[in-house]
C-alpha positions as CSV (number, residue, x, y, z in Angstrom):
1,X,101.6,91.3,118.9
2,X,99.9,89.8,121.8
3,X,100.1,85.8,122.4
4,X,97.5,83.8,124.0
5,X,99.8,82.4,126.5
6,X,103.8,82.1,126.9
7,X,106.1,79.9,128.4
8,X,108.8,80.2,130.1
9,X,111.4,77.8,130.1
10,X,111.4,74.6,127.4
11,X,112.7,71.5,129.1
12,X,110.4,68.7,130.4
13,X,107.6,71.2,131.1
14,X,107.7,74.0,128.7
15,X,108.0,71.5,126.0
16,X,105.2,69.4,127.1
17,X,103.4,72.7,127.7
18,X,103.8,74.1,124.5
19,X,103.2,71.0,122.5
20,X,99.9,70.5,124.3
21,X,98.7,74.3,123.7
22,X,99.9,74.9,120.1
23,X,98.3,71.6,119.2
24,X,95.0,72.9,121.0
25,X,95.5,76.3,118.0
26,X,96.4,78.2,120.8
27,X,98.9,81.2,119.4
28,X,102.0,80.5,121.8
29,X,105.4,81.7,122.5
30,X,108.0,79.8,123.8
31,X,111.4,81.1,125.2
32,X,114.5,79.9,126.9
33,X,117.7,81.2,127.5
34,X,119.7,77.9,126.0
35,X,118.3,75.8,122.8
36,X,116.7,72.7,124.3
37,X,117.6,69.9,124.8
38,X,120.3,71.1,126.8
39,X,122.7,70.0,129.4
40,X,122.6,72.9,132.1
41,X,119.0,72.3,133.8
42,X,117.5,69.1,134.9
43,X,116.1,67.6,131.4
44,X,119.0,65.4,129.9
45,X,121.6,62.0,131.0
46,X,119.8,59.9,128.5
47,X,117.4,58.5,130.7
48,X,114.7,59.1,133.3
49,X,113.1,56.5,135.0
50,X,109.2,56.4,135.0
51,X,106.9,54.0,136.9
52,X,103.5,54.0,137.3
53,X,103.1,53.1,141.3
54,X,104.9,56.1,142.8
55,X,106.0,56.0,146.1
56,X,106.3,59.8,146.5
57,X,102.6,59.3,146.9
58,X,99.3,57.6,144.9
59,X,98.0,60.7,143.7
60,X,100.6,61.1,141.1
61,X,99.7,57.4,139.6
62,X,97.1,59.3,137.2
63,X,99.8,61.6,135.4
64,X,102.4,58.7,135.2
65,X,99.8,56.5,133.5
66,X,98.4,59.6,131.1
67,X,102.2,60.4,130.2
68,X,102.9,56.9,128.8
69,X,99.9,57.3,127.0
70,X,100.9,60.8,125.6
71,X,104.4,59.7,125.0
72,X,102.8,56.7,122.9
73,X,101.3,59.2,121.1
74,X,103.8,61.1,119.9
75,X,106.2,58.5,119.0
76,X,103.1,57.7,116.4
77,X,103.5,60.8,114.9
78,X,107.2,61.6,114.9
79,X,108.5,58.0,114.5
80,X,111.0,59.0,117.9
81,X,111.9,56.2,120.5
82,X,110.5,57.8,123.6
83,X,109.5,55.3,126.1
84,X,110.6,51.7,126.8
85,X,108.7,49.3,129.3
86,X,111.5,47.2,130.3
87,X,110.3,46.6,134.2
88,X,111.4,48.2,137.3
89,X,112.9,46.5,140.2
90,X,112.6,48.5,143.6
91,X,114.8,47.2,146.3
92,X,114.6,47.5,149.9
93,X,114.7,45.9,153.7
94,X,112.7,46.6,156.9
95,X,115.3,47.9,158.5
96,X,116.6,50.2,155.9
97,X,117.9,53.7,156.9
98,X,118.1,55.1,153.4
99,X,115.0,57.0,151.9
100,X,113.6,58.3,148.4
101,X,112.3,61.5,149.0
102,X,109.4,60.5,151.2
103,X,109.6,58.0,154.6
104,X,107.6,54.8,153.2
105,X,108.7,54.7,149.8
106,X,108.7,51.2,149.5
107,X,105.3,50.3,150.9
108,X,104.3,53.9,149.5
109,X,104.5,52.3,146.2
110,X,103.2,49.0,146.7
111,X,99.5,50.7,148.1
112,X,99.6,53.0,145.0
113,X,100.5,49.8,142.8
114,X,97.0,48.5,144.4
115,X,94.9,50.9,144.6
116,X,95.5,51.7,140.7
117,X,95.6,48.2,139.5
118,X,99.4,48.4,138.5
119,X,100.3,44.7,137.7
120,X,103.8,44.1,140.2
121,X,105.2,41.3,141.7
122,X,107.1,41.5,145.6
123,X,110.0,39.3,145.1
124,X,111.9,38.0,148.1
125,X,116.1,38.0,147.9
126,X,116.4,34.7,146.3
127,X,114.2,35.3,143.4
128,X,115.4,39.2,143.1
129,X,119.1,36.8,142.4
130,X,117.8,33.8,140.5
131,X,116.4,36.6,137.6
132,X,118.7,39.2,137.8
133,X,122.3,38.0,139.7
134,X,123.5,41.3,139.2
135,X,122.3,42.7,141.8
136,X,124.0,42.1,145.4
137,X,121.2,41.4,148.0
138,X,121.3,40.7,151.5
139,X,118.9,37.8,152.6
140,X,117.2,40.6,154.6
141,X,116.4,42.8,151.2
142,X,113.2,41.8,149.3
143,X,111.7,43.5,146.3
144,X,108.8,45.4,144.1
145,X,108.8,44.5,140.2
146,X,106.5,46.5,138.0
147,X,106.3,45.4,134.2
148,X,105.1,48.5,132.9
149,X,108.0,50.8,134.3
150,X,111.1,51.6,132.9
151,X,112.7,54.6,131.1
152,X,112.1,57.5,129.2
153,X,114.0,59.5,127.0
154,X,114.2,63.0,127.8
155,X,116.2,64.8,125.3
156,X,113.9,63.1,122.6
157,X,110.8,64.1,124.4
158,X,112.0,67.6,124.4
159,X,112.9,67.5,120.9
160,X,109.6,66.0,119.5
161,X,107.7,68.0,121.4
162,X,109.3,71.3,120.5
163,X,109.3,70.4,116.4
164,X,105.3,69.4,117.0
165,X,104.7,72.4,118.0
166,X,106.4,73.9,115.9
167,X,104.2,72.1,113.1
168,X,101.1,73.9,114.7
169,X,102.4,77.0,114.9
170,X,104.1,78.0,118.0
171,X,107.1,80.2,118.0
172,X,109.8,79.4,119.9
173,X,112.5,81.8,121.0
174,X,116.1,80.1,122.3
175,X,119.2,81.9,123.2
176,X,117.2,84.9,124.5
177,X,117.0,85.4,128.6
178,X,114.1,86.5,130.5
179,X,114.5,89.6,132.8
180,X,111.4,90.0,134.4
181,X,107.5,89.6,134.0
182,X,104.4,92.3,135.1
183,X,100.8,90.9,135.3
184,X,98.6,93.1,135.2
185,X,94.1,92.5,135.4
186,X,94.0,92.0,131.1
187,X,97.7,90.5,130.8
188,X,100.9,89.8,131.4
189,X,104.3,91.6,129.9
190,X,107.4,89.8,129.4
191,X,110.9,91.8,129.1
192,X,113.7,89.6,127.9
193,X,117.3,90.8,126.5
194,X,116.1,90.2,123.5
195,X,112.7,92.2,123.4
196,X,109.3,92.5,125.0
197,X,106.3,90.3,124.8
198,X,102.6,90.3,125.8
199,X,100.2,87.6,126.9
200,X,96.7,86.7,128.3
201,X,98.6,84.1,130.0
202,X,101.9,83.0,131.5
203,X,103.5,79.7,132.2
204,X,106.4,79.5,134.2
205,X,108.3,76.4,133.5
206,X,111.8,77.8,133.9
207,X,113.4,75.0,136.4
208,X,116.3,75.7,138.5
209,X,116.2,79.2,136.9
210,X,112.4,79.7,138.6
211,X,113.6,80.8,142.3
212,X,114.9,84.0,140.5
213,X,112.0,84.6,138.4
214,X,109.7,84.4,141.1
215,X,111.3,86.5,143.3
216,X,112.5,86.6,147.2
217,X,108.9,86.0,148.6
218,X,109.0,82.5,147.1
219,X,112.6,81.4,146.3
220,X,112.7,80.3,149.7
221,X,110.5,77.2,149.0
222,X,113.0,75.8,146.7
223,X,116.1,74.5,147.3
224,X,118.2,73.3,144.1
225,X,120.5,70.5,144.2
226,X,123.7,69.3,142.5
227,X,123.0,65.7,141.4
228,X,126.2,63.5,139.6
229,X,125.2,60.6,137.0
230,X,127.9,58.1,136.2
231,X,127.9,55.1,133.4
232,X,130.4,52.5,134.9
233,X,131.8,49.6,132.0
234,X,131.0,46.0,133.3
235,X,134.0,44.2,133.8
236,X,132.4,41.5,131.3
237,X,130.0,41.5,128.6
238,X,127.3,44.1,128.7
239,X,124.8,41.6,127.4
240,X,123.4,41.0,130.8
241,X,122.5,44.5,131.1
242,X,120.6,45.0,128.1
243,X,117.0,46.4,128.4
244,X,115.7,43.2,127.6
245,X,117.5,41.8,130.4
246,X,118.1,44.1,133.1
247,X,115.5,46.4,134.7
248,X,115.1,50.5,135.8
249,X,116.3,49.9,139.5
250,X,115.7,51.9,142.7
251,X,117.7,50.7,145.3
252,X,117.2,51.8,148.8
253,X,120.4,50.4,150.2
254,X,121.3,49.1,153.7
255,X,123.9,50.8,155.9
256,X,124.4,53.4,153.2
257,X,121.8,56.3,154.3
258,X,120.8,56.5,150.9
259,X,119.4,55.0,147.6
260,X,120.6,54.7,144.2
261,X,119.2,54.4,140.8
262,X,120.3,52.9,137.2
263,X,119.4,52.2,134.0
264,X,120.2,49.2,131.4
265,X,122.7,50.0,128.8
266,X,121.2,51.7,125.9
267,X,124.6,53.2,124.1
268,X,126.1,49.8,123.0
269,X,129.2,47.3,124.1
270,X,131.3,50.3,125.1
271,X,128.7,52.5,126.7
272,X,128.2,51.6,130.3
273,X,125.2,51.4,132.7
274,X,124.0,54.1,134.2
275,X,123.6,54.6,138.0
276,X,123.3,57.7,140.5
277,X,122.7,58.4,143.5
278,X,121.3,61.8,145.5
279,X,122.2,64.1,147.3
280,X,121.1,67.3,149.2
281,X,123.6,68.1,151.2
282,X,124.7,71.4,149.8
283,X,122.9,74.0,147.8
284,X,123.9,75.5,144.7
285,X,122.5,78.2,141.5
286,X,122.0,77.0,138.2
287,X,124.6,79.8,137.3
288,X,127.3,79.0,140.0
289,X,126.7,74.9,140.1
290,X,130.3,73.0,139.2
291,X,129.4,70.8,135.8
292,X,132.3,68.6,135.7
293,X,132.8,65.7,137.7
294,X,136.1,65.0,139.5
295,X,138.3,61.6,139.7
296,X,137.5,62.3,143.5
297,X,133.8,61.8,142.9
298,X,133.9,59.0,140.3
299,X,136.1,56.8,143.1
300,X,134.3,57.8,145.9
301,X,131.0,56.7,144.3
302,X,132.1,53.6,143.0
303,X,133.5,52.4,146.3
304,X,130.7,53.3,148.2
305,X,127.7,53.3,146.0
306,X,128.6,50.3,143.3
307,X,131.4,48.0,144.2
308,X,129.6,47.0,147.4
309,X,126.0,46.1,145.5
310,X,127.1,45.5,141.8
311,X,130.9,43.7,142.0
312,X,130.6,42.7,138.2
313,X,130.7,47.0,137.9
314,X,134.4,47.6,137.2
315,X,135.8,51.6,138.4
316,X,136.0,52.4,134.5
317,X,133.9,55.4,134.5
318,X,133.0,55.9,130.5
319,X,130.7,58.9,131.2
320,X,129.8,61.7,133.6
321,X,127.4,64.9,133.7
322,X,125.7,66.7,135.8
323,X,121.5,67.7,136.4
324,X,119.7,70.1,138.7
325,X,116.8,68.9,141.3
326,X,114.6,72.1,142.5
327,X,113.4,71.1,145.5
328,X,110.7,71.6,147.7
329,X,110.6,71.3,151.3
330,X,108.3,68.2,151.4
331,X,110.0,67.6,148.1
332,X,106.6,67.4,146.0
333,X,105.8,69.4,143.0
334,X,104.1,73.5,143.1
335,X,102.3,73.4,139.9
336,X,99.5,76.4,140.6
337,X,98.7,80.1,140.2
338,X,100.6,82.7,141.2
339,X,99.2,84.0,144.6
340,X,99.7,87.2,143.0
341,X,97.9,86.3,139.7
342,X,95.2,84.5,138.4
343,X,97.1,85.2,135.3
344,X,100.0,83.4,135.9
345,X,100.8,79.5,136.4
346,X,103.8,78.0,137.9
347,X,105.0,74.6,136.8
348,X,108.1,73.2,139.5
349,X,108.2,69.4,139.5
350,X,111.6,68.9,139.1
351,X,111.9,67.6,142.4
352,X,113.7,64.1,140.8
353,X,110.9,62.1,139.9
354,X,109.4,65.1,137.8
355,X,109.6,64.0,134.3
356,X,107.8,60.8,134.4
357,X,104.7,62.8,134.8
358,X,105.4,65.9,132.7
359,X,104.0,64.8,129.2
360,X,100.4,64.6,131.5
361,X,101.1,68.2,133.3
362,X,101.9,69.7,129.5
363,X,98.5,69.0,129.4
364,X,96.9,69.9,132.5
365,X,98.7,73.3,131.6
366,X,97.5,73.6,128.7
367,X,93.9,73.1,130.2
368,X,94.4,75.1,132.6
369,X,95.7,78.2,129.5
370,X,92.8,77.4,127.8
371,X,89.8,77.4,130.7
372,X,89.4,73.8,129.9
373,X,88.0,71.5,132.3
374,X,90.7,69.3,132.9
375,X,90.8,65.5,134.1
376,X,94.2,65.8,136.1
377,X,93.4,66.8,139.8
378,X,96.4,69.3,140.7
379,X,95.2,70.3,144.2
380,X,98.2,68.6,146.1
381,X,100.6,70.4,144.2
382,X,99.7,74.3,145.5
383,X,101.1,76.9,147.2
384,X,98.8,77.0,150.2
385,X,100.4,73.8,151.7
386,X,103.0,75.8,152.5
387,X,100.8,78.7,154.2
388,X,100.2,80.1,151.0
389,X,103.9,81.6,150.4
């Protein structure tokens, strides 16, 4: 049997991916080698944050703004909580050391905020802790608020999108591992340890796990990343940190070289708020990367990271895991063909800000399966920045 296209790899991506093309009648085969959602790549903790004025860079405003919109959608249809709009609060200073992924974040996102018409506020110190006292600010800090940001939820995404596509049709094959792929001018074959498959098109979607799939002449553009999300119990009531009350935060903090990030608290009185920060210092294999998180770790981060900028945050740690980044080397996204084949895309934004956009790229995928003219512009995202490999 011959499939119109398959993907590889079902997490923020492949889900979106699949979703998009079955929904299209497209006859499409999924397959990963864990049952998403799963813990082990870079789709789970909970939450992601999303925003619609991205500092990364303007052009990805468009496939923020058309993922609310698709994530809308499907909560219509499967009755799932997906998305919430709670606000986002983006702190920084002008003479802050500490980036997000890109120099100019800050001011980054304000231009993209204006040039799309995002609605935002720039808040100065005292008004960042007159609404939300939380947070610890210097009088040198000011601040970005944007209403319409906030959090998705990815293991739900995953989920719906999987079980609507399985409504129209698509097969999906988890547990089963992909060994290697062949295009050829009419096709391309799939040999998994499982089976072999055949398809007019190919989607590679496969995360941390795509350096090995594609192979030695383009591993070397990505870089993947051990990244350690903590949920810290207020030393009070968690009532201040509701959604309703506390925003998605990026904080790009003074004297610490870098940011961190958090969340409200979604899990209840006992289930603490969420906050991370980065780090690419050492390199690691989605096979070989450590998944538990030390007592080191947890004391270090909170001594460092949250005790200095959130004091009401006691050193009760209530939850740990673990996610992947695959990074580039300007840390943006390769979502293009395969120099080697018109017949085969790859799909690798899971750079850290990747799933805010991915419902949108599940559908510029899917146009792209399908020879439809598409209305997401994915130009910046190719290979040839890079000289073509």
């Amino acid at each position: 049997m011959k499939y119109d296209v398959i993907v590889l790899g079902l997490g923020a991506m492949g889900s979106a991916a699949i979703y998009q093309l079955a929904k299209r009648g497209a006859h499409v085969l999924g397959i990963d080698r864990y049952a998403p959602p799963h813990g082990f790549g870079s789709t789970h903790g909970g939450t992601r944050v999303t925003r619609l004025a991205i500092g990364e860079g303007e052009h990805y405003t468009p496939l923020a703004k058309r993922s609310h919109e698709i994530w809308r959608e499907i909560e219509y249809q499967t009755g799932a909580n997906l998305l919430c709009t709670n606000g986002g609060l983006i702190i920084s200073s002008k003479v802050n050391p500490a980036s997000t992924h890109v120099k100019g974040f800050f001011q980054n996102t304000v231009d993209a905020a204006r040039k799309h018409g995002v609605a935002h506020e720039l808040l100065d110190a005292a008004e960042i802790r007159r609404r939300y006292p939380m947070f610890n600010v210097r009088d040198d800090e000011f601040g970005y608020f944007e209403p319409s940001a906030g959090f998705v939820r990815p293991e739900a995404c995953v989920h719906g999108q999987l079980e609507l596509a399985k409504k129209h049709e698509a097969v999906l094959r988890t547990g089963e591992t992909v060994l290697s792929y062949e295009p050829r001018a009419d096709g391309v074959s799939i040999v998994t340890d499982k089976g072999s498959y055949e398809a007019d098109r190919l989607i590679i979607a496969a995360g941390a796990w795509a350096p090995e799939l594609l192979g030695p002449d383009f591993a070397h553009l990505f870089k993947i990343y051990r990244q350690v999300l903590l949920w810290f119990q207020p030393r009070g009531s968690i009532t201040a940190y509701r959604p309703d009350r506390f925003p998605i935060f990026i904080w790009e903090l003074p004297d610490a070289g870098q940011g961190i990030y958090g969340f409200p608290a979604i899990d209840g009185t006992t289930g603490g708020i969420k906050v991370a920060s980065e780090s690419f210092v050492e390199t690691t294999n989605p096979d070989d990367a450590l998944r538990e998180v030390s007592s080191e770790e947890i004391a270090e981060t909170h001594a460092r990271y949250i005790a200095p900028f959130f004091p009401d945050l006691s050193d009760v740690c209530v939850k740990s895991a673990v996610c992947l980044y695959t990074v580039t080397p300007d840390f943006g996204f390769i979502i293009d063909q395969h120099p080697g084949s018109d017949r085969v895309m790859v799909a690798s934004p899971c750079s850290g800000h990747g799933f805010k956009h991915s419902a949108a790229i599940g559908e510029a995928l899917a146009d792209w399966a399908t020879k439809t003219q598409s209305r997401h512009d994915l130009s910046p995202f190719g290979f040839a920045r890079f000289g073509g490999r």
